[in-house]
N, C-alpha and C positions, 0 to 999 in steps of 0.2 A: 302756232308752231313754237312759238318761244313760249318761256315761266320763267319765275324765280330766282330758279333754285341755283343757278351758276349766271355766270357771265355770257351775254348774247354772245361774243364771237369763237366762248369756247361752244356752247352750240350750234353756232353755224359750222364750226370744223368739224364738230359729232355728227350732224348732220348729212355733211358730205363724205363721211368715214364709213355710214349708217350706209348711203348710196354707191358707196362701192362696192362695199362687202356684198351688200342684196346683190347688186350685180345691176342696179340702174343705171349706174354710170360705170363703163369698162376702160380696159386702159387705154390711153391716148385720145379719151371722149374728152371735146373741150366741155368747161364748166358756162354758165354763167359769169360773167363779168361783174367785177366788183359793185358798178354804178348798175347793173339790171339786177343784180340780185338785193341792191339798197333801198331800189325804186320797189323792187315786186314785194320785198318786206316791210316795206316802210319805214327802214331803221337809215342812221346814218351810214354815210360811203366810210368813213375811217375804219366804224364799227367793221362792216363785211372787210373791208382790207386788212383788220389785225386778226380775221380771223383764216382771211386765205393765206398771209404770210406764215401763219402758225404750220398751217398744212406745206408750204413750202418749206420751210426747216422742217419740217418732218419727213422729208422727202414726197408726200401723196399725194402732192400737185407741182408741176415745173413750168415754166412761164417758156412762151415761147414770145420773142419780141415783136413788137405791132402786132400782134395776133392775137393772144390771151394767155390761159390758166388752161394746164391739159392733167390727166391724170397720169401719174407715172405708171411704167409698165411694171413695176415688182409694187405698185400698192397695193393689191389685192392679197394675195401673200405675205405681205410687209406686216400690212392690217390683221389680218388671221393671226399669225404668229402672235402679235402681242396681246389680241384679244384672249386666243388658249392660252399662252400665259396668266395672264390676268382672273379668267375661269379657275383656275387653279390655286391664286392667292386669295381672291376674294369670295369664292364658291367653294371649292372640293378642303380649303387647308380647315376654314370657320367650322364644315359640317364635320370634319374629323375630328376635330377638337370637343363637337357636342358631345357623338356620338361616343367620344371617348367618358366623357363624363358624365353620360346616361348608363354606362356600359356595354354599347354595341361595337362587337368586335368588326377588322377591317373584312373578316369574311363574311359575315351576317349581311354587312352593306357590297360584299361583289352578288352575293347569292340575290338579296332583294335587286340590286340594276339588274343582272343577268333576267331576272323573271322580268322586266319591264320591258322585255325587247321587244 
């Protein structure tokens, strides 16, 4: 489940961001606990707690006391929003910018999506 290429507990929070979105975990589903989801990865408990804390400042999990970690009811939403956001700075701004510098005009690229449908 893990690699490299970032920090485990920003993957653990991808991960669970990954599980909302798909819609595995919906809002108000409790998570995994810090110490079972440390056990079932074999990582440290600190590791998995800086990465649910993360997700708590983020709003996408809210702690209910002696009980656990739940998912908040506007993270699905929450999540989308920044994800299309995101789609559009690091996807749709890069391909305008080729496409600007191959020559393909922004109708040529409505007309090609349009035929992809």
């Amino acid at each position: 489940m893990f690699h490299d290429r970032s920090p485990i507990y920003l993957q653990i929070a991808d991960g669970i961001k990954n599980d909302v979105l798909s819609g595995a975990l919906k809002e108000d589903d409790q998570v995994m606990s810090t110490n079972q989801y440390a056990a079932f990865y074999r990582i440290n408990p600190a590791t998995a707690a800086k990465g649910f804390a993360q997700l708590v400042d983020e709003g996408v999990l809210y702690k209910r006391r002696g009980i656990g970690m739940f998912v908040s009811p506007d993270a699905p939403a929450k999540l989308r929003a920044e994800r299309r956001q995101r789609f559009f700075t690091e996807v749709v701004d890069p391909m305008l910018d080729e496409a600007k510098r191959v020559g393909i005009g922004v109708d040529d690229i409505t007309h090609y999506l349009g035929s992809r449908r």
